[in-house]
Each structure stands twice: as structure tokens, then as C-alpha cells.
PLY file of the C-alpha trace (Angstrom):
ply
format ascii 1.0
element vertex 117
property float x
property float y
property float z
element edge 116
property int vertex1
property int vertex2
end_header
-1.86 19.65 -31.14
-2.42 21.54 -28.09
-3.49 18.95 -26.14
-0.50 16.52 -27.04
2.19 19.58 -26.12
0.20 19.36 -23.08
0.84 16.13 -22.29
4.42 15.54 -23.42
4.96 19.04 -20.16
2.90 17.09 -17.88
4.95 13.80 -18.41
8.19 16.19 -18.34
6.80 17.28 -14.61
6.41 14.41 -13.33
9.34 12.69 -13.99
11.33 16.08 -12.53
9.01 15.52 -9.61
9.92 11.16 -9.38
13.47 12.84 -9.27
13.58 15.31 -6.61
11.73 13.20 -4.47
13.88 10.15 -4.74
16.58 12.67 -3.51
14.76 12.58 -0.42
14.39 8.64 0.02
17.53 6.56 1.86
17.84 2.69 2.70
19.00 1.66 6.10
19.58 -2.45 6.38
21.37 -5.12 8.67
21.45 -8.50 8.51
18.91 -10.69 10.41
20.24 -12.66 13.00
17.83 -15.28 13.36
17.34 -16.52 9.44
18.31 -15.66 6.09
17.81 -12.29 4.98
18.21 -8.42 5.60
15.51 -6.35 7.45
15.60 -2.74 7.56
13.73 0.56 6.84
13.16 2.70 3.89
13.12 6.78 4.89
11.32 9.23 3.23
12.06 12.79 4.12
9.79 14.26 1.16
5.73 15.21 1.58
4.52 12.36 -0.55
3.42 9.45 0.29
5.07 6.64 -2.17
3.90 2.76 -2.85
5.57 -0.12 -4.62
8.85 0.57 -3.59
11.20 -2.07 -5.46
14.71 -2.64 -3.88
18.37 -3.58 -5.67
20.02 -5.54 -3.40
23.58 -6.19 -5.07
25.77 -8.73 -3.70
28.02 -11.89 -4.14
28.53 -15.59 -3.27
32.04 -15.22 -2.99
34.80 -12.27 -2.70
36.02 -13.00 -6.37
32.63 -12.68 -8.03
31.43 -9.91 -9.71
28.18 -8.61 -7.88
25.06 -8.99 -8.81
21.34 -7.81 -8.09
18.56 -9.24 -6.59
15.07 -7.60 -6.24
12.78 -6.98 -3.23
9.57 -5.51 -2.69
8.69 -3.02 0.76
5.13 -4.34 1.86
2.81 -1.15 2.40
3.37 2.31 1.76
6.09 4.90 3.16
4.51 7.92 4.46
5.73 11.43 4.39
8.56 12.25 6.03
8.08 8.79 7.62
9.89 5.44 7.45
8.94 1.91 6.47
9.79 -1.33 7.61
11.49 -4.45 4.93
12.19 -7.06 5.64
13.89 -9.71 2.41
15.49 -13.06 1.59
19.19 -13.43 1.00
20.77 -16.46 1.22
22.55 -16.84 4.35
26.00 -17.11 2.77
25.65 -14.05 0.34
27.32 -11.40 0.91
25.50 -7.95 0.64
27.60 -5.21 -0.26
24.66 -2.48 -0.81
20.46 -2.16 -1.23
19.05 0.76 -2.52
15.60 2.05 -4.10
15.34 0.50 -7.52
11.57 2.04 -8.34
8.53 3.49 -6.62
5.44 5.40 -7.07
4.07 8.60 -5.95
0.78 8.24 -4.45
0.06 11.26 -3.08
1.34 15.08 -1.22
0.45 14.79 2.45
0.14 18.30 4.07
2.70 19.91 6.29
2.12 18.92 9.64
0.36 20.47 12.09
1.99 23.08 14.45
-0.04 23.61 17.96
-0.05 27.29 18.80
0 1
1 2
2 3
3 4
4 5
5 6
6 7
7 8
8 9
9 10
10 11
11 12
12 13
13 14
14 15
15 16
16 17
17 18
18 19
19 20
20 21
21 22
22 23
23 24
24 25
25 26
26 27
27 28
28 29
29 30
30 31
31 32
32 33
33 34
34 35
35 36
36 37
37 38
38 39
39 40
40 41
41 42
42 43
43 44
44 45
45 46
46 47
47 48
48 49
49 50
50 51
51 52
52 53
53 54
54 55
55 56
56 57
57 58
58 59
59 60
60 61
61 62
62 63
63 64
64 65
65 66
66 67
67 68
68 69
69 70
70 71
71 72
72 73
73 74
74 75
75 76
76 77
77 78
78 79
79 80
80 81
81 82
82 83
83 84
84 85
85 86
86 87
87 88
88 89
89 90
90 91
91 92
92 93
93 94
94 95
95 96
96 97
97 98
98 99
99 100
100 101
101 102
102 103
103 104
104 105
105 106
106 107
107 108
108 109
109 110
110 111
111 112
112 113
113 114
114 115
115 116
């Protein structure tokens, strides 16, 4: 029983944890100029180091359309306090209207860094 209680407050934790550090995590995108798709960088202003970072990528084919989301993966990890570079398909005549952080996953807490004296 103990050990169940125990786990139920460690899931709890973590998931508290997943949410304050998504806080910390913004999107920055453009277009590419030179073929179809968005490139841009994923920030992470929190101490851990996060993996499979999935991104929503909502937009339309046509002003009157309701938008809707495509998924992307960022290649590699983000560090702490760090950013990440992404680079995904779109078709050319889409219009992207926003792209934010659909998932990731914590992979570790870096330390602080390093003052010199």
C-alpha cells in the first residue's frame, strides 16, 4: 500500500515538474525562403535538458478554412537554458498562423553554470 501511495506522489511530481518547465520553453519560426517549410529555434530557459520535442504547427490552405495541425519533430536535444535549431515541411502555399511545443521529455537537470571568481 505504501509503496503504491508512493508512486501515485512521484507521478504527481513529475507531471508538476513537465509543467513548470514547459513555462520556461518558447518557439521562434519564419518561413524559409528557399523551399517549403518553416525553420526556427526552440528556447529553453529552464535547467533541464529536454528530448523529443514534438511541434503543433496549426495552419490553413486558404483564409476561409478552419485551421488545422500538423506535427513536427526538433532533431537532437535542447539544452539548458539553451536553444535548438528546427527546421519542418509546410507546403509552400499554407499558411501558418502559429507553432508551438506539442510534447517533450525531460532528460535531465544540468547544473548552474559556472561563475569565474
Amino acid at each position: 500500500m505504501v509503496l503504491a501511495m508512493l508512486g501515485i506522489a512521484g507521478a504527481a511530481s513529475a507531471q508538476t515538474l513537465d509543467q513548470s518547465v514547459a513555462k520556461l520553453l518558447r518557439v521562434e519560426w519564419e518561413r524559409v525562403p528557399d523551399r517549403p517549410g518553416i525553420e526556427g529555434y526552440v528556447y529553453n530557459d529552464s535547467s533541464y535538458r529536454i528530448g523529443l520535442v514534438r511541434l503543433t504547427i496549426l495552419g490553413r490552405d486558404a483564409p476561409t478554412e478552419t485551421p488545422s495541425p500538423t506535427l513536427a519533430w526538433v532533431y537532437g536535444n535542447v539544452p539548458a537554458r539553451g536553444r535548438w535549431y528546427f527546421r519542418a515541411r509546410v507546403p509552400s502555399s499554407r499558411e501558418v498562423l502559429s507553432v508551438s511545443i506539442e510534447s517533450f521529455h525531460l532528460i535531465a537537470q544540468d547544473p548552474p553554470p559556472s561563475q569565474s571568481p
